[in-house]
C-alpha positions as CSV (number, residue, x, y, z in Angstrom):
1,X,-14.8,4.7,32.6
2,X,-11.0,4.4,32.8
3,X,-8.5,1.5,34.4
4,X,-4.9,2.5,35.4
5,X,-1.4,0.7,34.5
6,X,1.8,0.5,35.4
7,X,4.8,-0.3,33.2
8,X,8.6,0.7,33.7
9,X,8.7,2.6,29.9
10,X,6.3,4.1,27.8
11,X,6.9,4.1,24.2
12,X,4.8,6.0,21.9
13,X,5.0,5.3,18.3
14,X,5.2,1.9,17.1
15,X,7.5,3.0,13.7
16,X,10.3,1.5,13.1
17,X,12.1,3.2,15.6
18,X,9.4,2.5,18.2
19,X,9.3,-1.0,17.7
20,X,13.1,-1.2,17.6
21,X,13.4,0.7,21.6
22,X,10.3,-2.0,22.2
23,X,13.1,-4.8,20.5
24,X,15.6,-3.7,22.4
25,X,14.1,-3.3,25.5
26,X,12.0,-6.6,25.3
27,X,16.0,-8.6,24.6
28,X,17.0,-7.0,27.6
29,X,14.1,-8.2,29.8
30,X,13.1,-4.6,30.8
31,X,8.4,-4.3,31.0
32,X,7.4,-2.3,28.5
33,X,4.1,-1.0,26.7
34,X,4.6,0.5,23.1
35,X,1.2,2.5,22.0
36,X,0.6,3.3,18.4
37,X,-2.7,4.9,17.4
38,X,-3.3,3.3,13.7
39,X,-4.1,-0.3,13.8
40,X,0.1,-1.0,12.3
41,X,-0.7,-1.9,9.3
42,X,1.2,0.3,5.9
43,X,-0.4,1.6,3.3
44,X,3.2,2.7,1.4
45,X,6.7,2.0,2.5
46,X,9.1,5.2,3.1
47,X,12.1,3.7,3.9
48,X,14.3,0.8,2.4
49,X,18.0,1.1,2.7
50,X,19.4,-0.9,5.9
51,X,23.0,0.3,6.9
52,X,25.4,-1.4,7.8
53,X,25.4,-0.7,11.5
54,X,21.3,-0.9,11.7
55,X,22.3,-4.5,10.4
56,X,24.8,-5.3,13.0
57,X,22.2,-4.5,15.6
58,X,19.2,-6.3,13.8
59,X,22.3,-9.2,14.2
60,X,22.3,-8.4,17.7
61,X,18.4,-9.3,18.1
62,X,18.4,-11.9,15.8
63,X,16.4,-10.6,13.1
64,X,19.2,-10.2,10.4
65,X,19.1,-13.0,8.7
66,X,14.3,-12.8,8.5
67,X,15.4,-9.2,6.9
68,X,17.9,-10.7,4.6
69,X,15.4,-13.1,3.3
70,X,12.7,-11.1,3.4
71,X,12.0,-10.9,-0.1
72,X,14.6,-8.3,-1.7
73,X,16.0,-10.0,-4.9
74,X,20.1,-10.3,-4.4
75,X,20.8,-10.2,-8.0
76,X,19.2,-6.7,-8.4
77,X,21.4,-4.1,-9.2
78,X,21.9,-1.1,-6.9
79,X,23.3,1.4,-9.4
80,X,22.0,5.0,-9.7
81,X,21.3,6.6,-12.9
82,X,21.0,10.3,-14.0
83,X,18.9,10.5,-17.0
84,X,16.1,12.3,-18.5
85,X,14.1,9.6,-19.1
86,X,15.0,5.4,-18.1
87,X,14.7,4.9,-22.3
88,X,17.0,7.5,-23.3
89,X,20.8,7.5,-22.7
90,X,22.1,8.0,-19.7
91,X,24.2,11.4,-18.5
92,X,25.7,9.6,-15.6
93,X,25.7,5.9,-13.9
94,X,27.2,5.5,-10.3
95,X,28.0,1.9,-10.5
96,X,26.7,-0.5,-7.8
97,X,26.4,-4.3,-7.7
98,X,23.6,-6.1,-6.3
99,X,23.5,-7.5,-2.5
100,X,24.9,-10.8,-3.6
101,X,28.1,-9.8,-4.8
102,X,28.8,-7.4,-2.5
103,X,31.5,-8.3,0.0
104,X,30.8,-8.6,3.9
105,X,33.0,-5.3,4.5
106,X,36.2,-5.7,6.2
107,X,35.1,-3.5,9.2
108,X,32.0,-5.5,10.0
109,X,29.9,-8.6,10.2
110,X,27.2,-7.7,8.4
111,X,26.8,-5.5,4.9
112,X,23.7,-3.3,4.2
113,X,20.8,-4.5,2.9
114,X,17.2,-3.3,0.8
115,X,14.0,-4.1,2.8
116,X,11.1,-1.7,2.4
117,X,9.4,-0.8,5.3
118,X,6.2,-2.9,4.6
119,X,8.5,-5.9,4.8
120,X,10.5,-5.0,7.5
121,X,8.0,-3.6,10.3
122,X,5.9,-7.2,10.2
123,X,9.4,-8.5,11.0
124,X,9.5,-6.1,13.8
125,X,6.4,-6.8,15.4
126,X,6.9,-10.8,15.0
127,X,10.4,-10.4,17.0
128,X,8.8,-8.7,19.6
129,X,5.9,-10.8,19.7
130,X,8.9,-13.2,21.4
131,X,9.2,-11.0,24.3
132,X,6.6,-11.0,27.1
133,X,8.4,-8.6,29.0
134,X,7.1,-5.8,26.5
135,X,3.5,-5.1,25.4
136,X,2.2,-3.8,22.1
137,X,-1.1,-2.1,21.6
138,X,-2.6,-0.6,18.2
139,X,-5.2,1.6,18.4
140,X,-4.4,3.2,21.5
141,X,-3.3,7.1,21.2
142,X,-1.6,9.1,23.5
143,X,-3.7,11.9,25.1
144,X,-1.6,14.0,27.5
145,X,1.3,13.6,30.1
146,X,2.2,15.0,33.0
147,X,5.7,14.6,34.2
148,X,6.5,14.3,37.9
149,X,10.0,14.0,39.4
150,X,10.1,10.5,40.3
151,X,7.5,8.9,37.2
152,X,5.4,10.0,34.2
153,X,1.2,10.1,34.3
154,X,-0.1,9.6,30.5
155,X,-3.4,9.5,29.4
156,X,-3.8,7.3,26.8
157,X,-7.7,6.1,24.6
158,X,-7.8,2.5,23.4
159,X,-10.1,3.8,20.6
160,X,-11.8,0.2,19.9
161,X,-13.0,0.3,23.2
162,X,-13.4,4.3,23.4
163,X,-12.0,3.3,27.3
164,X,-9.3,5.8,28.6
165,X,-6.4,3.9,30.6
166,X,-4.1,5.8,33.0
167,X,-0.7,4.8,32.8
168,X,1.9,5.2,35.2
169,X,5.6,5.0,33.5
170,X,8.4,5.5,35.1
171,X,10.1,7.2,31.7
172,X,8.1,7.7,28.4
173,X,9.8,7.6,25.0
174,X,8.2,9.1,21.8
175,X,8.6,8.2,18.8
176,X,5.9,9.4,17.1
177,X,7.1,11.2,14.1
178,X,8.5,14.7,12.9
179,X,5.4,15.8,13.9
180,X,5.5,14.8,17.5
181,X,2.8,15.9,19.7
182,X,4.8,14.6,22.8
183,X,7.9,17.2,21.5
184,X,5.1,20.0,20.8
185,X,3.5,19.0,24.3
186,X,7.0,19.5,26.0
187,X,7.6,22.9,23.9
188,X,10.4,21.4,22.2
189,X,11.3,23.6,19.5
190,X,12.9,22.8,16.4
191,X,15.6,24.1,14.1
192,X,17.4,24.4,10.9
193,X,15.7,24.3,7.5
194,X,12.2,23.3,7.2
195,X,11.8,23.6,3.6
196,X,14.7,21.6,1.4
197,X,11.9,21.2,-0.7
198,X,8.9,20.0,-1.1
199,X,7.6,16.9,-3.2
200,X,5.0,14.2,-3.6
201,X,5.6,11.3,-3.6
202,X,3.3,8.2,-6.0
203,X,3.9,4.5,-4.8
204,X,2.7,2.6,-7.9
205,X,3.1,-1.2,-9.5
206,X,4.8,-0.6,-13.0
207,X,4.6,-4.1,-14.1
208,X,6.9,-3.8,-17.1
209,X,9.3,-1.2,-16.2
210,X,12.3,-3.2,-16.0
211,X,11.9,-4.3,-20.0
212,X,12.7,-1.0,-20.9
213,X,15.0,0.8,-18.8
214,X,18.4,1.6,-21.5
215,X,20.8,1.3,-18.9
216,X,19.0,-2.0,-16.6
217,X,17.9,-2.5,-13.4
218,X,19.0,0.1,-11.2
219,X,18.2,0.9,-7.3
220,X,17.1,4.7,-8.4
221,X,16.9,6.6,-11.6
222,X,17.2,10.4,-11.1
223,X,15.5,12.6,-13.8
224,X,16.2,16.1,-15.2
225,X,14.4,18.3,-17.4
226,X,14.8,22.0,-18.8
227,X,13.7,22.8,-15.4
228,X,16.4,20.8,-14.1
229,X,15.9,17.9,-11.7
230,X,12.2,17.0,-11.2
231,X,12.6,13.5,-9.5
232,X,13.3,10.7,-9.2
233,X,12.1,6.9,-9.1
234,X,13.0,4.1,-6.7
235,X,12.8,0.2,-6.4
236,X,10.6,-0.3,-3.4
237,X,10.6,-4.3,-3.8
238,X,13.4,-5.0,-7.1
239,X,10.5,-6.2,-9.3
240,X,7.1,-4.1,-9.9
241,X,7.0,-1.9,-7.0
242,X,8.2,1.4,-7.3
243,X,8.4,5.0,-5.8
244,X,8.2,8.2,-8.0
245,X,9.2,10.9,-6.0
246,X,8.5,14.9,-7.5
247,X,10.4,17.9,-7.0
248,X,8.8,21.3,-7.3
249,X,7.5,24.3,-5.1
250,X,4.8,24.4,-2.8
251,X,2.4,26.1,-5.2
252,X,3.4,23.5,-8.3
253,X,2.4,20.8,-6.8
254,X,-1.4,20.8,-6.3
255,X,-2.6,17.0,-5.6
256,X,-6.2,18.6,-6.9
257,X,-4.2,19.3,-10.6
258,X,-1.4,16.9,-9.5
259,X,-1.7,13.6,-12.2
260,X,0.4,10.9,-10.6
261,X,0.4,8.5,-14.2
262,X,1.7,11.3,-16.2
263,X,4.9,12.4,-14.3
264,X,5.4,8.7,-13.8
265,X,4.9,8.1,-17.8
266,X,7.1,11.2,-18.1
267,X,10.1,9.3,-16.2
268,X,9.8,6.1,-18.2
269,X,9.6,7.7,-21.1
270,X,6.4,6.4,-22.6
271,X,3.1,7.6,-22.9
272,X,1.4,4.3,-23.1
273,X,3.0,2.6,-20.2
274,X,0.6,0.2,-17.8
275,X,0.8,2.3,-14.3
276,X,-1.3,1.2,-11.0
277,X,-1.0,4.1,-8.7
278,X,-1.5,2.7,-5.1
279,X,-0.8,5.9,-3.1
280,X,-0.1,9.8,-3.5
281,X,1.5,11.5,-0.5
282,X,2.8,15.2,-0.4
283,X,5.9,15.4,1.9
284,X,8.7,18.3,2.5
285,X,12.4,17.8,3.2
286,X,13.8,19.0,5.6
287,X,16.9,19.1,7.7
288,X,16.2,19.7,11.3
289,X,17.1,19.0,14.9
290,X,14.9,19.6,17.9
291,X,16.4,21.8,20.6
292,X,16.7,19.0,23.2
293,X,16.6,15.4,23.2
294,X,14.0,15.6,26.2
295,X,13.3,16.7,29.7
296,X,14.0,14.3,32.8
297,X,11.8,11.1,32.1
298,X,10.2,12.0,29.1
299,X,12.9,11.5,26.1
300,X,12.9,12.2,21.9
301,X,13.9,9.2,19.4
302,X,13.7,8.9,16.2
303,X,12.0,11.7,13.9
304,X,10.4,12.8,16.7
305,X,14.6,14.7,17.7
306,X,16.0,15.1,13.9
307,X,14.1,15.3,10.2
308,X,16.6,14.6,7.3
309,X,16.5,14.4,3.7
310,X,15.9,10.7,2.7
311,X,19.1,10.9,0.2
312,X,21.4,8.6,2.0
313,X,18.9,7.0,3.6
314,X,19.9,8.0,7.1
315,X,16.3,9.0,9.0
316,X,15.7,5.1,10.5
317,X,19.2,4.3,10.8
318,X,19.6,7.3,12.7
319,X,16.8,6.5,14.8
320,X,17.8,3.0,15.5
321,X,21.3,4.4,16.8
322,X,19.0,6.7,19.2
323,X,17.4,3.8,20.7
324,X,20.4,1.7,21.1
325,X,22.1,4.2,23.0
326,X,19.0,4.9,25.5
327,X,18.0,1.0,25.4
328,X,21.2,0.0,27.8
329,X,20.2,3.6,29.9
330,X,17.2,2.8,30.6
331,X,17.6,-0.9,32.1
332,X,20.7,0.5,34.3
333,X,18.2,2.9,35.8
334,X,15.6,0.5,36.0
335,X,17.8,-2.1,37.1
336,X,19.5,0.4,40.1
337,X,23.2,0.6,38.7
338,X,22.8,3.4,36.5
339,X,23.8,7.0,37.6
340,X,22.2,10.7,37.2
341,X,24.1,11.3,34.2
342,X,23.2,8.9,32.5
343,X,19.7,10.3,30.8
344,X,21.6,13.8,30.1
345,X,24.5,11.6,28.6
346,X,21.7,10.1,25.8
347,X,21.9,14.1,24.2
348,X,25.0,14.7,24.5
349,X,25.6,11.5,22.3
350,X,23.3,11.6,19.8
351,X,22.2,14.8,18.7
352,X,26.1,15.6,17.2
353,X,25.0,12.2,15.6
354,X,21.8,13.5,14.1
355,X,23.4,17.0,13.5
356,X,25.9,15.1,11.3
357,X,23.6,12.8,9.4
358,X,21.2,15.9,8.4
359,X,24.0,17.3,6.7
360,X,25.3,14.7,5.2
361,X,22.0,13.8,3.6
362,X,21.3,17.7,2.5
363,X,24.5,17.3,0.4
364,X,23.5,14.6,-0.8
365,X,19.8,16.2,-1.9
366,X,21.9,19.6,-3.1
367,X,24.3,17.3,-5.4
368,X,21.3,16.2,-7.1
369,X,19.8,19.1,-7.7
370,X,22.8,21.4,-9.0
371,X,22.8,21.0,-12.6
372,X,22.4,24.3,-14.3
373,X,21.5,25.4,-17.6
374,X,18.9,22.6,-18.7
375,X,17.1,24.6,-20.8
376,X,17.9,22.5,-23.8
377,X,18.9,19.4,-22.3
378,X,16.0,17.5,-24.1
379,X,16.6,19.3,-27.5
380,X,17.5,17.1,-30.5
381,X,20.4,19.5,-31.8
382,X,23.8,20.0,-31.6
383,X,23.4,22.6,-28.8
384,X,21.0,20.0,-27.0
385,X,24.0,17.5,-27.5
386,X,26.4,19.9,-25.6
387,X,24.1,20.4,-23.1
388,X,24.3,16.7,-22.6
389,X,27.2,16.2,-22.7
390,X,28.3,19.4,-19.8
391,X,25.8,18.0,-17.3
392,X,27.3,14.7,-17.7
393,X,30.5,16.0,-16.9
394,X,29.3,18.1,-14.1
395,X,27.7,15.3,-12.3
396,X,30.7,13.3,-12.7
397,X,32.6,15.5,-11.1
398,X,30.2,16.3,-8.2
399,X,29.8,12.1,-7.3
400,X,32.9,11.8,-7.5
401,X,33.9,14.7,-4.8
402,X,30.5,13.5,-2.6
403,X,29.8,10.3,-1.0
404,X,26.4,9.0,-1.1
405,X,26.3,6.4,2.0
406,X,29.8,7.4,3.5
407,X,30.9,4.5,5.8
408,X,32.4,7.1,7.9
409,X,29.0,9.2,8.6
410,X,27.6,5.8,9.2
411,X,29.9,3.9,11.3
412,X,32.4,6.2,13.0
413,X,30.3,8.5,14.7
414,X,31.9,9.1,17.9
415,X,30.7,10.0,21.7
416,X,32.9,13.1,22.0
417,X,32.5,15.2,25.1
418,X,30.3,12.5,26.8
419,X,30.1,12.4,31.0
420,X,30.4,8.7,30.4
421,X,33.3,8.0,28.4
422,X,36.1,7.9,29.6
423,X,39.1,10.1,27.3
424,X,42.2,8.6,27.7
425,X,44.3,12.1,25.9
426,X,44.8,10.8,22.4
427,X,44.4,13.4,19.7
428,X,40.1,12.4,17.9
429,X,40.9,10.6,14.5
430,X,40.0,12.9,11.8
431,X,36.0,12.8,10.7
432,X,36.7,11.4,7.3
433,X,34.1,9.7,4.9
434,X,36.0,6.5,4.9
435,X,35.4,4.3,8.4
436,X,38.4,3.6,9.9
437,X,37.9,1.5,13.1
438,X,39.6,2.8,16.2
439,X,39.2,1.2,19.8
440,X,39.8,5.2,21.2
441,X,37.1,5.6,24.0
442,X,33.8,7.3,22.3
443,X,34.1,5.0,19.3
444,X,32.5,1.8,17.9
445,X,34.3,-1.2,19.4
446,X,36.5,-2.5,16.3
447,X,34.6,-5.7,14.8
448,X,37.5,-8.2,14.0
449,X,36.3,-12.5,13.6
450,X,37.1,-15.2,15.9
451,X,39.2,-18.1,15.9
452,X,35.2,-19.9,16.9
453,X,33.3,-17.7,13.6
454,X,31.9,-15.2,15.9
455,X,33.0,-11.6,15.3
456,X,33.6,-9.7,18.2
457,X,31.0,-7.8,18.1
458,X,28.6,-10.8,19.2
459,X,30.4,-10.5,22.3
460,X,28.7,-6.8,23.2
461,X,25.4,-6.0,24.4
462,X,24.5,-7.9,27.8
463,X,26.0,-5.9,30.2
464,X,29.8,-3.9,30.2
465,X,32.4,-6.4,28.7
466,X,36.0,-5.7,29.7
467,X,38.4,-6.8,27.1
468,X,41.4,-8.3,28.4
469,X,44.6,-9.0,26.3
470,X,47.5,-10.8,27.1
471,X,49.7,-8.0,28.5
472,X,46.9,-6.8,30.9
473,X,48.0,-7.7,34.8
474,X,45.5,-9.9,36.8
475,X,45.1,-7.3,39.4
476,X,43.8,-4.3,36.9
477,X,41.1,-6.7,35.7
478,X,40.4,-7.8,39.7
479,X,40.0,-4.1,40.7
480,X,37.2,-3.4,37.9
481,X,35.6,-6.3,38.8
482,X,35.3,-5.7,42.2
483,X,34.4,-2.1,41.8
484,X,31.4,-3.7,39.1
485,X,30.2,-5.9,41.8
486,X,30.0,-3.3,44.9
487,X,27.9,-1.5,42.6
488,X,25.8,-4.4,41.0
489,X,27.0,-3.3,37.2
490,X,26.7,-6.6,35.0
491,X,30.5,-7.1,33.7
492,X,31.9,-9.9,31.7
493,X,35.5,-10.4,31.4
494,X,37.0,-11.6,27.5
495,X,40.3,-13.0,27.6
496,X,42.0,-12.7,24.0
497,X,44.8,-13.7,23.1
498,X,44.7,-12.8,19.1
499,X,47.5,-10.4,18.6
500,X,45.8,-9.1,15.3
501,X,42.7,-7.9,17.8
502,X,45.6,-7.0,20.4
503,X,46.9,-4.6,17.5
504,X,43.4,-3.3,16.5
505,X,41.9,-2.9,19.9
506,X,45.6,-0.9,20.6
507,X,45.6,-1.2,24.8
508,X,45.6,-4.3,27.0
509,X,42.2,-3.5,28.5
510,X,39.2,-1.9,26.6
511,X,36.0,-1.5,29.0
512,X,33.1,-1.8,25.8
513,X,29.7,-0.5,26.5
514,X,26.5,-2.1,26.3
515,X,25.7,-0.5,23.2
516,X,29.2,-1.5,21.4
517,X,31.1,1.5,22.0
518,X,34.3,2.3,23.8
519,X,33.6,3.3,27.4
520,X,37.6,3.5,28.6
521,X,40.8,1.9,27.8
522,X,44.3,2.0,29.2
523,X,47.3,-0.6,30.6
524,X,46.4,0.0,34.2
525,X,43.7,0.6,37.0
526,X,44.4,2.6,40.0
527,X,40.7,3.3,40.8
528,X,38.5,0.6,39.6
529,X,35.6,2.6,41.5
530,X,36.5,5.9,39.9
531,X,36.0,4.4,36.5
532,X,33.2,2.6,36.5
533,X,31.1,5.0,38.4
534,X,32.3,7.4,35.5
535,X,30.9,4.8,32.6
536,X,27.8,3.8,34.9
537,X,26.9,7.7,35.0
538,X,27.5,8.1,38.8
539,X,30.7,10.2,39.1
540,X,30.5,13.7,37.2
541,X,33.3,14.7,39.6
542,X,35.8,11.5,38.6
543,X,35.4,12.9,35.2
544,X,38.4,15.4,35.3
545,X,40.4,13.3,37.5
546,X,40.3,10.5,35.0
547,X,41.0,13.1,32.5
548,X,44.4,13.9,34.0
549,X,45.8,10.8,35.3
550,X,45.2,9.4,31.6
């Protein structure tokens, strides 16, 4: 027997990133059905390090302050230590203080944050739980699809029930992993390197491992041998829980000759130490980027479009940024206001995004893994000692050249080249690894606080907001609004008159996005209609013209 649905979006994958298109759809008011196969329960969390924009959209749903306080002690240290074992001396420390002392950073309204993924995906599902408009199943699994030119036909098994239910969706989003079957079922190839390396990695309780650590509590201890690095182990919860993660080549590590306790007595440095191993998983890095964000209605989020090296923590956050973007997208096409360019627009902002973030976090890995000559590095003698002492010096030097959570990969990603951002002609700011915030269309809108407490970035997300400051004429701001009626595009209007924001946001009008960033900026309108059928994805051809008369 089967039954048939119908819902507006089809999400597959009910990850992080799946239940974060589900959030943002569901705070929109746009039907939904997110489908995940397992029942959504963890048995080991992968993922733990919030950015600093992930938080400012968690801020946006109101779940920043549940993953705040959801259990992450603030007086933990976040330091990272390079050491050949957590007794023995360490060869370098990058310095970090906990959550509590660090400052809000000048650029936002949030800071980053530790919440390990069996923590934060119950928050998830609870927040959506608030929104009727979207429905979650478990333990329903995606069959096949068929794409047609006006909807999508899945098949999908609720497996309790062994029932198959058709659904008709008018666009599907996967985010069902690196190893999507929805990507593979679209022949969707991927590319770049598949094999950083490959490790396994052991969650396990270490009930006393913070008694004898030489340096303290630290976020991540990174460990090298004579064979050079071989690991590394990682807070999961800032008290017992902790990740061991193991270097090596395919062939070296055998999970049948594989012993989880001794690598992880090998990092602490003790052969008697109390170790519970809860779960052993083997895993490859990898840094790679699917050929196209999707096809028409069917559309890659997530892992499912880009696999990166964990160091930096950027595989979620990137995925969250993925489903920001497309979130606002899909409600202007479901809504009617939202142009044919819109869809191909989601590519052609994100995957330079992704591209970017890979690299970044295969620097990261390669920094890591450089030291040379560690042949004697464990050797009590005064060769051993130099040995020390030249690796200590060399990964000195290489953290203090690299940039391990860049504020610039994180928040200043830009929308160059997309066909619904309007350039206005200035020169791009330089990529650097420092965030600078810049109002230039592409870009983040600036966050700067209100006389009221909010920042201005509680002002974005509900619709196109048009930012107008005090030298801005009456009529400009009459002519977008009437070209944002004819059209039914939901537009606010912000009068400011701050002249520090004046000064940051750099023109008297700034058209911001649903999503936060930049769509156009300038001192006058003399085609309201031109510009926003150009941000609303409905004028390829206005693009150029735009272009000029900026």
């Amino acid at each position: 027997m089967s039954r048939s649905i119908e819902t507006p979006v089809l999400i597959v994958g009910a990850g992080p990133v799946g239940l974060c298109m589900a959030l943002d759809l569901g705070w929109r008011g746009v039907n939904g059905l997110l489908i995940e196969q397992t029942d959504g329960k963890l048995e080991y969390s992968k993922i733990g390090h919030i950015a600093v924009r992930t938080m400012e959209f968690f801020r946006r749903w109101g779940i920043a302050r549940a993953v705040r306080e959801a259990g992450f002690p603030d007086d933990f240290r976040m330091s990272r230590v390079i050491c050949t074992d957590v007794k023995s001396l360490p060869l370098h420390i990058e310095e970090h203080a906990c959550l509590r002392d660090m400052p809000v950073p000048a650029y936002s309204c949030e800071k980053k944050q530790r919440c390990p993924q069996h923590w934060l995906q119950p928050i998830l599902q609870q927040s959506l739980a608030h929104y009727p408009s979207v429905t979650a199943k478990y333990g329903w699994e995606l069959e096949s699809f068929e794409e047609f030119p006006d909807h999508v036909e899945a098949r999908v098994r609720d497996l309790a029930a062994d029932e198959v239910v058709n659904v008709r969706a008018q666009y599907l989003v996967a985010c069902d992993g690196i190893a999507s079957e929805v990507r593979e079922s679209m022949g969707i190839a991927m590319h770049g390197n598949p094999k950083l390396s490959y490790s396994i990695g052991v969650t396990a309780r270490i009930p006393d491992m913070l008694e004898h650590c030489h340096y303290g509590p630290a976020e991540r201890f990174i460990f090298l041998g004579p064979e050079g690095t071989w690991g590394n182990l990682t807070t999961v919860d800032g008290r017992d829980l902790w990740r061991l993660t193991v270097l090596g080549a395919e062939n070296k590590l055998d999970l049948d000759t594989f012993d989880p306790v001794a690598w992880i007595r090998r990092g602490l440095g003790r052969s008697d130490a109390q170790v519970e191993v809860l779960h052993v998983l083997p895993w490859r890095r990898r840094e790679m980027i699917a050929d196209r964000f999707g096809d028409g209605r069917v559309l890659l989020a997530g892992d499912s479009a880009h696999g990166m090296s964990p160091t930096g923590g950027m595989g979620m956050n990137t995925g969250v940024g993925d489903v920001v973007d497309l979130g606002w997208k899909l409600e202007a096409l479901l809504s009617g206001w939202g142009g044919e360019e819109l869809i191909p627009s989601y590519e052609v902002e994100r995957k330079p995004v992704a591209v970017r973030n890979a690299a970044s976090s295969t620097s990261n890995f390669k920094v890591l893994t450089s030291p040379k000559n560690c042949a004697q590095i464990l050797d009590k003698t005064e060769e051993g000692e130099r040995t020390r002492r030249e690796i200590s010096a060399q990964f000195t030097e290489a953290m203090r050249a690299s940039y391990w959570e860049p504020s610039g990969i994180q928040m200043g990603y830009r929308y160059e080249g997309s066909p619904i951002v309007v350039e206005d002609g200035t020169p791009p700011p330089a990529d650097q690894p420092k965030y600078v915030q810049t109002s230039r269309p592409g870009a983040r809108a600036p966050h700067a606080w209100l006389a009221d407490g909010r920042s201005m970035l509680d002002l974005f997300g509900k619709g196109f907001v048009l930012l107008a400051f005090p030298q801005a004429e009456d009529a400009d701001i009459d002519r977008l609004k009437a070209a944002a009626a004819d059209c039914r595009m939901p537009l606010q209007v912000q009068r400011l008159d701050d002249k520090q924001i004046a000064g940051l946001y750099e023109m008297p009008l700034v058209l911001v996005r649903p999503d936060g960033h930049v769509a156009w900026r300038g001192s006058a309108v003399d085609d309201g209609q031109r510009i926003v059928d150009l941000v609303r994805g409905a004028s390829g051809s206005s693009r150029q013209n735009l272009k000029e008369a900026a």
